[in-house]
N, C-alpha and C positions, 0 to 999 in steps of 0.2 A: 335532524331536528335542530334547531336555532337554540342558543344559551338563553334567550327569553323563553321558551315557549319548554325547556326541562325547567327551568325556574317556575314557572306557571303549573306545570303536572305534580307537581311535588305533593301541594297542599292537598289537592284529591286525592294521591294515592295513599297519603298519611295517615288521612284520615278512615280509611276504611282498615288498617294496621292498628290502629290507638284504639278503633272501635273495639276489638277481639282483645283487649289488656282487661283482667281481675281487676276489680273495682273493692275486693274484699283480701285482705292481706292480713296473715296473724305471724306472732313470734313471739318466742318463751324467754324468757332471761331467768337461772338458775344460778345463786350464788354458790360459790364458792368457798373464798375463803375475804378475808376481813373489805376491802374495797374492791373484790375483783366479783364478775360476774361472766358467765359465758352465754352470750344472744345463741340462737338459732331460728334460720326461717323456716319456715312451712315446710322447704323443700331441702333442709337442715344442712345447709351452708352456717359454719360456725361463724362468730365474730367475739374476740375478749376482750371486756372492760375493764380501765383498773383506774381509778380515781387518783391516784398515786401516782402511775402512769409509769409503772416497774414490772406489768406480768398481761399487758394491753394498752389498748387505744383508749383515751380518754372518751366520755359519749360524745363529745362535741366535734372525735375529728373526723368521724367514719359519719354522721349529721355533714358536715361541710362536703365529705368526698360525694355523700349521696346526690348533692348540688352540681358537681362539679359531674359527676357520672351521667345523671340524667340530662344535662346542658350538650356533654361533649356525645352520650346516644344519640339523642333525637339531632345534632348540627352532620355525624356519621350518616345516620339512614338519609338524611335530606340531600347532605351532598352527593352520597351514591347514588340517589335518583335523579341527580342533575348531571347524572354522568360523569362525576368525578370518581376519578380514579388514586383510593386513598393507600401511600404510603407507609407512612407515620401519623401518628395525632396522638399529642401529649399536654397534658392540660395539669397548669400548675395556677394552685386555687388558692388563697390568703383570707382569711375570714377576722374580723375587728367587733367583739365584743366591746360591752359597757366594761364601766370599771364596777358598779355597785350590782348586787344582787338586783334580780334574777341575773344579772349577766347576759343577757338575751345576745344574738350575732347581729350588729347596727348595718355589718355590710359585707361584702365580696368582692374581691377582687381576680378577677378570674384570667388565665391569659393559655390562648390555645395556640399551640406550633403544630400548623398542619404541612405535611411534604406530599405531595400531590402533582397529580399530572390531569388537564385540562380543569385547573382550576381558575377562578378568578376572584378579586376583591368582593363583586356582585355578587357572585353565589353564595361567599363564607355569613357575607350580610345579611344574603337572605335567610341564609339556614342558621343563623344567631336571634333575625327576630321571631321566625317562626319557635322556637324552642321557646324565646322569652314570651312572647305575647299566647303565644296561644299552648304550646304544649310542655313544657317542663312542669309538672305535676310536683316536684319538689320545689321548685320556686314558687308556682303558688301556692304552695303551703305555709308559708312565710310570711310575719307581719308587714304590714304594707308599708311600713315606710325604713323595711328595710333597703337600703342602696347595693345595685349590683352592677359592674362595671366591668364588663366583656372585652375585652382588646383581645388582638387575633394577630400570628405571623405566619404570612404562606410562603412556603419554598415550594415553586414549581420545577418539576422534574419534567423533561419528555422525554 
């Protein structure tokens, strides 16, 4: 099969993957003690907050990695189906809040190092817009004029 034509099957076989994802997701948050709070999901994976940022993760950083997680899952399963053969993939994420309250995230700065064998420019592109436009579920969660700005480094391996 042709690097156009695993490029081309991706988007079908994704979509029948994404179809089968919970569309209903809960999680508890139980304080603690003065600024800390301990998350747990459904399936009671921990996560600790601490606004102080002395006994956990602030909520804003484990919010920014969710961005960064769901970006670099969905760009993984895409390249795997384009027959790429992943390495490494390490993904380091920058996020630029307002100065004044709410403090909302104005943007992202995202940068992926993937080490791979039968990769190309083409495929990481494709599988960076497909995430952006159609399936990162955490980016569109996101207000719309926030700015996200994807740069990518491939080290090809044979």
């Amino acid at each position: 099969m042709s690097e156009e034509q695993d490029i081309q099957n991706v988007e079908r076989e994704v979509d029948s993957y994404k179809s089968n994802v919970s569309t209903v997701f809960k999680a508890t948050l139980n304080w603690d003690r003065d600024f800390i709070f301990v998350g747990r999901t459904q399936r009671g994976y921990e996560i600790e907050f601490d606004a102080n940022v002395q006994w956990g993760a602030q909520p804003s950083e484990p919010f920014m990695m969710s961005l960064g997680a769901c970006t670099a899952t969905d760009c993984v399963m895409f390249l795997q189906k384009m027959k790429v053969e992943i390495v490494a993939f390490k993904v380091d994420i920058t996020g630029v809040k307002a100065e004044t309250p709410p403090q909302y995230f104005k943007g992202f700065d995202i940068m992926l190092n993937i080490t791979a064998k039968n990769i190309s420019e083409k495929k990481v592109q494709r599988a960076i817009n497909l995430s952006v436009d159609k399936y990162c579920g955490i980016y569109h969660s996101l207000r719309k004029d926030v700015k996200l700005d994807i740069k990518y480094q491939i080290n090809n391996v044979e």
